[in-house]
N, C-alpha and C positions, 0 to 999 in steps of 0.2 A: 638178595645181595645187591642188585642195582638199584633199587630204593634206597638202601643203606647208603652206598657210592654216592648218589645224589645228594642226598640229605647232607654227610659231608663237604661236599663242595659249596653246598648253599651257604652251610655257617662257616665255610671258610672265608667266601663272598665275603659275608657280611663282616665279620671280623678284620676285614681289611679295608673295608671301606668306612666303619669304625675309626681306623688306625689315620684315615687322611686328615684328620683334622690335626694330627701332631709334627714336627720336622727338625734337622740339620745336619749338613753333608761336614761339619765340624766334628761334630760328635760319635758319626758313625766312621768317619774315615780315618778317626785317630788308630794307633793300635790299641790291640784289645788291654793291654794292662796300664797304658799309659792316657788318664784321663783326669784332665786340668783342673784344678781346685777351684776355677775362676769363672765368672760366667761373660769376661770379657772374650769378643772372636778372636781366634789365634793369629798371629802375624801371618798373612802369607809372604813367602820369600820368593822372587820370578828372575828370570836370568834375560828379559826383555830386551837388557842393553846390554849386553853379552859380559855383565859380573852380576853377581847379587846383589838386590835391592830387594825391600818391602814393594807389596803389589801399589802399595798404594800412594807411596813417592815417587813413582815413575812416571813421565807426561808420555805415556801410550796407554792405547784402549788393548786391554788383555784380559781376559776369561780365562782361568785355572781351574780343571778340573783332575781331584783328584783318585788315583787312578783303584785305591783299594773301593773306594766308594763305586766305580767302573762296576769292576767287578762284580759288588753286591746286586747292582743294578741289572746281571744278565746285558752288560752292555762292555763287549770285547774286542770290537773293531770300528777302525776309524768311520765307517757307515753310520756306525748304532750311537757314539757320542755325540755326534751333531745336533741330536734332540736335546741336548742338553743347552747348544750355543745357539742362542736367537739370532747371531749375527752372521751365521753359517748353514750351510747346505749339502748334498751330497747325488749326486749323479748317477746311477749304476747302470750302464749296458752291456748286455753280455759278459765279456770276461773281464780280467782285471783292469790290462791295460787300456779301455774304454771308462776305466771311473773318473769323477773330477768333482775335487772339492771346491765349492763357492764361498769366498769370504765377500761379504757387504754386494751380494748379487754379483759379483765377478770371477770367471772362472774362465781356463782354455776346454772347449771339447774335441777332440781330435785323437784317433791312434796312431795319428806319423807318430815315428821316431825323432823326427826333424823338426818337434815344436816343444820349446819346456813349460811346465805349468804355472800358471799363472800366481796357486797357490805353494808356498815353499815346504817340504816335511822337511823337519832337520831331528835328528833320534841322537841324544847324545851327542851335539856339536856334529854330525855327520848331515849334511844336505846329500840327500833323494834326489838325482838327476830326473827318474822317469814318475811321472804319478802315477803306475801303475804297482810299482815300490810300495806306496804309501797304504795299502790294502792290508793293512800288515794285522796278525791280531795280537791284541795288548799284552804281553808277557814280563811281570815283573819291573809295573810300571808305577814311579813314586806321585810324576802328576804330567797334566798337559796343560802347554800355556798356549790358549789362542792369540796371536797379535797380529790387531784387526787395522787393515789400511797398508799402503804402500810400505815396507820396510828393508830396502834396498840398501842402503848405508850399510847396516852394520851383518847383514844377514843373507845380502848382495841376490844370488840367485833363486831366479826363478820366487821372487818375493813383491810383483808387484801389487798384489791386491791385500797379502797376509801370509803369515807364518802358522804352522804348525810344528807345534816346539816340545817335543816329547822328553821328558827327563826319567833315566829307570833308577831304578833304587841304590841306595849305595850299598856296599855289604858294613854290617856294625862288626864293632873289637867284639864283643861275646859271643860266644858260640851258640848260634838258635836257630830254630828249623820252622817248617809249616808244610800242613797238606790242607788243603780245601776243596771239595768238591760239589759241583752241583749236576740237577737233576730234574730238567726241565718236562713239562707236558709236550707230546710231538715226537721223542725218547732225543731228547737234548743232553748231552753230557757232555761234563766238565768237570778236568782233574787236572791239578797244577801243586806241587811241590817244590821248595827249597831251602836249602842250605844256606848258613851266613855267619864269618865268624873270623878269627884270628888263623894265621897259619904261623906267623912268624908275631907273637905278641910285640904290639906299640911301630912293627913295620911293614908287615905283610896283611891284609886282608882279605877275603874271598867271596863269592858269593854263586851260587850256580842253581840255575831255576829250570825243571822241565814241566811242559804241559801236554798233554793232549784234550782234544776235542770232538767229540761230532756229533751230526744232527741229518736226523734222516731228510726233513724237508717239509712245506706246509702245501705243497702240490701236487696232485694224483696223477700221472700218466695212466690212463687208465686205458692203456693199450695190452695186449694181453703180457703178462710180465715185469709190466712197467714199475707197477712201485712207486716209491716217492720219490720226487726231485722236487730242487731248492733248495738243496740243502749242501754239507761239507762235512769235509774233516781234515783235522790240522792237529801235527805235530812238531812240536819245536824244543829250542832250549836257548841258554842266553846264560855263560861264563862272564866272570869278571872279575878283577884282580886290582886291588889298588894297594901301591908301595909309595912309601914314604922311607927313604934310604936316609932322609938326614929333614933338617925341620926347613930346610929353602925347598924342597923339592916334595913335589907327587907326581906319580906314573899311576895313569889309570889304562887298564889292559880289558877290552872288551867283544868276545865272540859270541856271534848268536846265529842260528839257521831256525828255517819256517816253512816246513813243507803243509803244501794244502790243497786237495784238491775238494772241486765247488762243481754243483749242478743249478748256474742261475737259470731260471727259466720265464720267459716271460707270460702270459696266459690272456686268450682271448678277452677281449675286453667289452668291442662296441663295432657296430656295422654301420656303416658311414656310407655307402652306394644305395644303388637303388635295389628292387627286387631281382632285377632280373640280374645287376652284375655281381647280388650278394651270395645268390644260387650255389656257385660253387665254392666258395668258403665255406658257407654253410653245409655244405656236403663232404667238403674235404674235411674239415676238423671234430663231424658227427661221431660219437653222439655227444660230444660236446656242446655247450650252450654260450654262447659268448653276454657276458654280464659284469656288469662291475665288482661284483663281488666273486667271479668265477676263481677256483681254484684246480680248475683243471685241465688237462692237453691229452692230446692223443698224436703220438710220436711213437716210431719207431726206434728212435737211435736219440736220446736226450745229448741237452747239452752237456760238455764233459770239460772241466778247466783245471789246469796242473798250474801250479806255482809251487818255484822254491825261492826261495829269499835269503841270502848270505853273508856274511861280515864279519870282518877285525877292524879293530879301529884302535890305536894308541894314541893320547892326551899325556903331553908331559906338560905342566906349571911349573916353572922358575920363578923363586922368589927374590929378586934382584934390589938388596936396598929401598924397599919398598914399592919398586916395580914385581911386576909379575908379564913373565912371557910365557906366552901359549902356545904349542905344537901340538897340530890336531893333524894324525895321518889315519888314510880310512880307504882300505878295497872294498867293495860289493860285488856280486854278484847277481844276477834276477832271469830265473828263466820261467819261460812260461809256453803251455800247449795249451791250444782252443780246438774244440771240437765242437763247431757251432751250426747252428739252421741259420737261413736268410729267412727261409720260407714259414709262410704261418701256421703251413698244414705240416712241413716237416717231417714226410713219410718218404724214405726211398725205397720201401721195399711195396709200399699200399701204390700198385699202378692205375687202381680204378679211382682216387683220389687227386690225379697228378691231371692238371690243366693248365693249359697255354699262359692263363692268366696266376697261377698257382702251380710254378714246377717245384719239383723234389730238388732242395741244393742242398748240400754239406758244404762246408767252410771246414777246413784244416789250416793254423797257424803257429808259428814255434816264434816265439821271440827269447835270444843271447846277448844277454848285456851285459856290461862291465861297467864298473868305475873307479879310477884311481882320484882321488882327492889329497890335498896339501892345504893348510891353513897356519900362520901366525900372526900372533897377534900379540899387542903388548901394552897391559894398563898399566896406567900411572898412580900411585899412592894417591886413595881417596881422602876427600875432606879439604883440597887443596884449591886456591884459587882458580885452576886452571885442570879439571880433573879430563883425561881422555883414554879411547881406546883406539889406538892404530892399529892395521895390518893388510896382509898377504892373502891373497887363496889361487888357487887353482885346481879346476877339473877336466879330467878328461874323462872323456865316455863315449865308447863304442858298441854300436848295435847292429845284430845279422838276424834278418828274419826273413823268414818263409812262409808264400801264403797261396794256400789251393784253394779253388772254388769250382766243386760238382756239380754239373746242372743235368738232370732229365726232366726233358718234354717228349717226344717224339721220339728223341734221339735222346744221347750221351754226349755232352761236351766237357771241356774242363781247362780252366784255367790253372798258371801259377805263376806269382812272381819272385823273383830273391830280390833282395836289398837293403840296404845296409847305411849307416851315418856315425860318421865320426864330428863332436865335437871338442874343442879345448874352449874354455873359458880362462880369463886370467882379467884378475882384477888388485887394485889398491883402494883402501879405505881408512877414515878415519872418524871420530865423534869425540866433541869434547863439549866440556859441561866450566863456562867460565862462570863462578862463583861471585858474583858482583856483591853481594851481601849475603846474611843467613838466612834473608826471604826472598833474593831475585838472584834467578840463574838463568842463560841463555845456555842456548845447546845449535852446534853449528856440526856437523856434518856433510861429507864428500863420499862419492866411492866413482872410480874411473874402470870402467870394464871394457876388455876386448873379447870377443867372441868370434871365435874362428870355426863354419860347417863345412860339412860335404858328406853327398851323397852318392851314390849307385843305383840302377834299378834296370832290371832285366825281367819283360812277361813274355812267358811263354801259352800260347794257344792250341788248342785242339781246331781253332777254325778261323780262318780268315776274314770273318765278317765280327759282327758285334750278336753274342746272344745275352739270353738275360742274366745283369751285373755283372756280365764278362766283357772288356774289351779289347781286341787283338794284339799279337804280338809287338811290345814295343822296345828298347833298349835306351834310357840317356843316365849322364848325369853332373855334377853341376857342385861349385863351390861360392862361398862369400865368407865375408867379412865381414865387421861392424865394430866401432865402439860409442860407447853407451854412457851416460853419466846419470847417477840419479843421488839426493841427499836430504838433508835437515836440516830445517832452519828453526828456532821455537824459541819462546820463551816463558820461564814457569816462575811462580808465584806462590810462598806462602802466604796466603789470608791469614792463617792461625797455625796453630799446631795441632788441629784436625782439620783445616781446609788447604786444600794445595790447588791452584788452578795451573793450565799451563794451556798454550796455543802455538799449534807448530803446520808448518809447510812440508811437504815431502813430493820429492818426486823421484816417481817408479818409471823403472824400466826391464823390459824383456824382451830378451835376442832376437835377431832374427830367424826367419823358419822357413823349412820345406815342407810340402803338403806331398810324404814322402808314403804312397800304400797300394795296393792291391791296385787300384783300378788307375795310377799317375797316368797322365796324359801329357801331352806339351805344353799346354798351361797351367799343367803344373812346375815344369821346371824353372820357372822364377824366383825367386826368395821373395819370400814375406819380411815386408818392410817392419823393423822391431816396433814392437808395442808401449807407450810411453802414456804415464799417467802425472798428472798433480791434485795434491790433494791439501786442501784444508781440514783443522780437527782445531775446536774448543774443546776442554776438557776440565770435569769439574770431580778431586778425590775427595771424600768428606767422612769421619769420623764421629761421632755424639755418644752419649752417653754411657763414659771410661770403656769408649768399644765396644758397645753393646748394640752399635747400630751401626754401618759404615753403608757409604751410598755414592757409586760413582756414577759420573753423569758423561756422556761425549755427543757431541756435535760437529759430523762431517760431511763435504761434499768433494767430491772427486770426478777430474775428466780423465778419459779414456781417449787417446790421437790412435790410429794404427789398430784399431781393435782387432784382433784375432779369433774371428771364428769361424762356424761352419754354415754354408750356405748350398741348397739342394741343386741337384744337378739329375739329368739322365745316363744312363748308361745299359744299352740294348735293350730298352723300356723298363729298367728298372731304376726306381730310384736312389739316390746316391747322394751324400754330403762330400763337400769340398771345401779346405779349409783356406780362407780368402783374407787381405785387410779389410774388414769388414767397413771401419770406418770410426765416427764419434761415438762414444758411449759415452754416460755419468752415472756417478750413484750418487745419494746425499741421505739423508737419514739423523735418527737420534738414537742410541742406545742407555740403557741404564741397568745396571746391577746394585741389587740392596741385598745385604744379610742384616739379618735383626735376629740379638740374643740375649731376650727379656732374663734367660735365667741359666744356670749351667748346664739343665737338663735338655733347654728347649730351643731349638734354632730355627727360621724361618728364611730361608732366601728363594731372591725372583730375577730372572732377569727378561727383557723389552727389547726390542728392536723394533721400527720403523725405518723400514730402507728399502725407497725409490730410485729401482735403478732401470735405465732408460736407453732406449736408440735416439742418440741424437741428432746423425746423419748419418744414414748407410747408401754405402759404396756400392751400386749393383752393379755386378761384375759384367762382361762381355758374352754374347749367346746364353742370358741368362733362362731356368725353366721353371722357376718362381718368380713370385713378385715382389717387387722391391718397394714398395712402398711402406716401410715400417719407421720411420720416422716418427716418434712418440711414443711409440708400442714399448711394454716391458720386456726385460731381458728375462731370459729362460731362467725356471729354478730360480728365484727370488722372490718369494712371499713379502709383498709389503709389512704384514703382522707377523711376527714370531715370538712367543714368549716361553718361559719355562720355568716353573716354580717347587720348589720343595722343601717339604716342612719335615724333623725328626725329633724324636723326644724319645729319652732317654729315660726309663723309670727305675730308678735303684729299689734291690725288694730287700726281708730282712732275713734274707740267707744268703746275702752275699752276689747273691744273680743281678744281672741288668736284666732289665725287659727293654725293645728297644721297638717305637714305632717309626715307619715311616713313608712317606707318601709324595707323589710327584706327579704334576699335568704340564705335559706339555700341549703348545696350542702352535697353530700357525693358519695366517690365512690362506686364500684360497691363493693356487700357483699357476703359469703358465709353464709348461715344460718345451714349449716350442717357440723357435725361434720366430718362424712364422705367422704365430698366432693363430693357429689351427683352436678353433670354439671344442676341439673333439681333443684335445689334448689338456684340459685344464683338471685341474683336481682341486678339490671346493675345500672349502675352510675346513679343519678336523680339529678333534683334541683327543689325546689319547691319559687317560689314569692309569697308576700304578701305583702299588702300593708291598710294604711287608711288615712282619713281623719276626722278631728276632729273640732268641735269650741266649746270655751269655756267660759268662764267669772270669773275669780278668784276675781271677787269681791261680782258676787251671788252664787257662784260657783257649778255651773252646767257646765257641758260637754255634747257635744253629738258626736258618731262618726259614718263615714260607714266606714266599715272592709269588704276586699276585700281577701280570703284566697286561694292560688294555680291558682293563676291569670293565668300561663301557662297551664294550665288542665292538670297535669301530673298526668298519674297513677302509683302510686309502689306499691308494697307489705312493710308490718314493721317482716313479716313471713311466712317463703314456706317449709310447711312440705309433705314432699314424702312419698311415701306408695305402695306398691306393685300394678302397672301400672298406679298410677293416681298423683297428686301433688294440695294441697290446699292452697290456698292464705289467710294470715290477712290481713282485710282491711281497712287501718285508715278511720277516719274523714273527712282527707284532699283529699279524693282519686281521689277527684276531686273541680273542680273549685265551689265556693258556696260566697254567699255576706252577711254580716249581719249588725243591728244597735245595738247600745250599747248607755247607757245614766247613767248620775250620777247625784244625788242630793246633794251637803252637807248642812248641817243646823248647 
């Protein structure tokens, strides 16, 4: 029987490595019954400049990825699709609120409460105050549009490097359903269901999606009991209601929650001291082996992470004489518990493993957020000499969080802090497109933001001195102000009626910040000066052969004044980040995306990045316990190479079946994960293959597929955090080769 099992999996192998030489995310992402007689690419439609347009009239760089294709792919959270965007990256430490996504090498790292991210999520017209919101997993999702570069203007917060612009499905007038589930190697499961149809025909329509998920984990605790970690499970749903009471007006009604609890776990990596001070790592984390490819810990009490994630949001459109006004109102809710180790060895209970240099800590945190948001907005009738879109927003958002830190060495100590930030944002903006002919149009853009914080913070001590990553009792806290301007200046060019060039200025801006957490000190109670970018972008849309080829091209550089980030510090000999004005940054770079669709079966697209992104003068802080000298050095999490290619073909049989191939590598160069340039924190160029295979019938319309993930079994890290003599590895999903089935019903 295990020959048998073997044998199997070989010609699955090979069957899908077969399958790579075919491709298109056109073809596979359409719905199952709906498949284009034509073998030109399908228009994409993106909401970039906050109306519809084609992707490819638009002067911004955006990457659309659509979300049934997600799906297919075993790729369900914003982590997992970044493989897809060359121009993008993604962060993960510990729990949620520690992730950070990189657009063009720029990103904020920090878990104050008191700093917004540099990247924007916006879900349905709704902006994500905290990035740790944005962890969200994809449920009943139509596409995602990445837009790459400062876009403050029209999308204002927390947008100075890029948007992530998530759109979920609409519900249709006919009454239709779906289950699909999948069922990975590692026992990965995945079941998602819904509903979509008329309530009240030509006024009412509905739509209501529930999923569950889980997945045991690809990492052994091989402590006794332990089991897998790395892994989750997640449950949610997501209502929606769109009314049309008369033909001027839409009311779109949308609630969704996301509960998920997650065991990340990091896992020994690499031993960086010498012999004699690597002795008790290596003893504390026995019989473990520290290796790049290690997928195991020995822990007593694993990491433990709760998120819920919550929302209503109402979108009403007026159709005013050819104007159209927008009312976007939106509450959230985000709470979240950590149950985290500091420590590498991570045993409280193992005391012949516990050293001065290696104590037992547990980390306990609760983060309570809220957010009330307001937005209006109001476009003017398109096609008109002088096209724009004015408006309104405002945010508030309040946060209460709590944070213990356990330590045994010798003794018992323990820290804990409350503290808590209130922000309002209020901004005005506008963008308009003055039509000077049917080949030249400038585009002039404003937005005037105020930004109002404040903070609280109270620690409390078990000891009057400093032990390790605990600092004694302190109480402050502290307010500011600021306003902000950031916009668009450009102008775009028809060449042809397949060429559109355009070249535009922008400048970003993002609020000022407290470096608001566990361990604040006095200097931390200063506000961090806001963060301010300009940026340049050529940009080249191109279409050939009756759209059977399109190929867009951009060319940008961007500075960074005020950069916000994290810089190493001590505290009672352990080490510790501090979020600073770091100083100048830049990025500059070229991107390109081509789809090629020689026939209706067969699609082939790729997309490129090169992007150099750099310190170009840092600010070393006062009593600093790193070195400052990083002047030239790259920034963190920025691969100069990133590409990502996918080909599908589609073979119609003659009973009516699709047979469906398809295949995808992604590549990226080698990364620095550290700020500092630690040679022990780098992760070397990879590429990872995938592949599946599918059959289908879009006339009962069911699908089934085998999905083949890291077909060349490569291992990487997605994070390599160093530590005084030791280095620990994140370890994706994909960290190695694994097989699964996936199935859809529609009704």
């Amino acid at each position: 029987m295990k020959n048998k099992t073997k044998k199997i999996g070989v010609l699955a192998t090979g069957a899908l490595l077969v399958s790579s030489a075919w491709a298109t995310p056109a073809e596979d992402a359409a719905p199952i019954a709906d498949r284009s007689e034509t073998a030109s690419i399908p228009t994409v439609t993106v909401s970039a400049t906050r109306r519809s347009a084609s992707l490819q009239s638009v002067p911004v760089a955006v990457s659309v990825i659509d979300g049934e294709q997600l799906a297919q792919s075993n790729r369900n959270s914003i982590d997992t699709i970044i493989q897809e965007v060359p121009s993008a990256t993604f962060r993960q430490q510990g729990g949620n609120k520690d992730s950070t996504i990189f657009v063009r090498g720029i990103g904020t790292i920090s878990t104050s409460p008191g700093v917004e991210p540099t990247v924007s999520t916006v879900v349905d017209g709704v902006v994500f105050a905290r990035p740790g919101q944005a962890t969200l997993d994809l449920l009943d999702i139509d596409r995602i549009e990445i837009l790459r570069g400062p876009q403050g203007t029209l999308f204002g917060k927390n947008a100075s490097s890029g948007v992530l612009n998530v759109i979920g499905r609409k519900p249709g007038e006919q009454a239709s359903g779906y289950v699909d589930a999948s069922w990975y190697e590692g026992n990965e499961k995945r079941v998602r269901a819904g509903v979509s149809g008329a309530i009240q025909p030509g006024v009412v329509r509905g739509s209501f999606t529930a999923l569950y998920a889980d997945y045991d984990g690809n990492v052994d605790n091989i402590h006794a009991g332990g089991g897998k970690v790395n892994g989750y499970d997640r449950k949610g749903a997501r209502a929606r209601v769109d009314i049309t009471p008369n033909k001027d007006v839409d009311i779109v009604l949308i609630a969704d929650y996301l509960r998920s609890n997650a065991s990340p776990t990091f896992t020994p990596y690499k031993l960086t001291g010498t012999a004699a001070t690597s002795a008790p790592f290596v003893a504390g984390i026995a019989p473990v082996v520290a290796s790049a490819e290690n997928r195991q810990v020995f822990t007593d009490i694993p990491s433990d992470i709760r998120d819920t994630n919550r929302g209503l949001s109402a979108q009403v459109d007026w159709r005013l004489g050819g104007h159209t006004l927008t009312s976007i109102t939106a509450v959230r809710d985000w709470d979240n518990a950590q149950y985290t180790s500091t420590s590498a060895i991570g045993n409280a209970a193992e005391a012949s493993r516990i050293t001065a240099a290696y104590p037992a800590t547990r980390d306990i945190g609760t983060v309570d957020f809220r957010q009330v948001s307001q937005e209006l907005r109001l476009a003017s009738p398109k096609d008109q000499f002088v096209d724009y879109v004015v408006g309104a927003y405002y945010l508030h958002g309040k946060d209460r969080e709590t944070y213990q830190r356990l330590v045994t060495t010798n003794v018992f100590n323990a820290g804990r802090a409350d503290y808590g930030v209130k922000n309002d944002s209020y901004s005005l903006f506008g963008e308009s497109t003055i039509n000077f002919a049917a080949d030249w149009r400038a585009i002039v853009g404003a937005r005037a933001t105020r930004d109002e914080l404040s903070y609280d913070h109270v620690r409390t001590s078990t000891s009057t001195a400093a032990f390790p990553g605990v600092q004694p009792g302190v109480q402050n806290s502290g307010s500011t102000s600021e306003d902000g301007y950031s916009g668009r200046l450009g102008l775009q060019h028809d060449v042809s009626n397949n060429v559109n060039t355009y070249a535009t200025y922008s400048r970003g801006y993002k609020g000022p910040a407290y470096n608001v957490f566990f361990n604040m000190l006095a200097r931390d109670t200063l506000a961090l000066k806001p963060e301010t970018s300009d940026s340049f972008e050529l940009g080249l849309k191109t279409s050939a052969l009756d759209r059977r080829l399109t190929a867009n091209l951009a060319v940008f550089h961007t500075r960074y004044d005020n950069y916000q980030a994290n810089f190493f510090d001590t505290v009672g000999g352990t080490v510790i980040t501090r979020l600073i004005n770091a100083g100048k940054v830049s990025t500059r770079g070229v991107e390109l995306d081509v789809t090629a669709r020689p026939t209706r079966a067969f699609t082939l697209s790729g997309a490129l990045a090169y992007t150099d992104a750099r310190i170009d003068s840092f600010n070393c802080p006062p009593a600093a316990t790193a070195s400052c000298n990083l002047n030239g050095q790259p920034l963190p999490f920025s691969p100069k190479w990133k590409a990502f290619t996918r080909a599908n073909y589609a073979l119609a049989l003659q009973n009516g079946l699709f047979a469906h191939f398809s295949a995808d590598y992604a590549y990226q160069s080698k990364t620095q994960f550290d700020l500092f340039q630690s040679p022990d924190a780098i992760q070397g160029a990879y590429g990872i293959v995938n592949a599946s295979i599918a059959l289908s019938s879009p006339v009962a319309g069911w699908r089934i597929a085998l999905v083949g993930k890291n077909l060349a079994n490569k291992s990487y890290a997605t994070n390599l955090v160093t530590s005084t003599g030791y280095v620990t590895r994140a370890v994706p999903r994909d960290d190695e080769r694994y097989f699964g089935l996936t199935a859809r019903k529609e009704f």
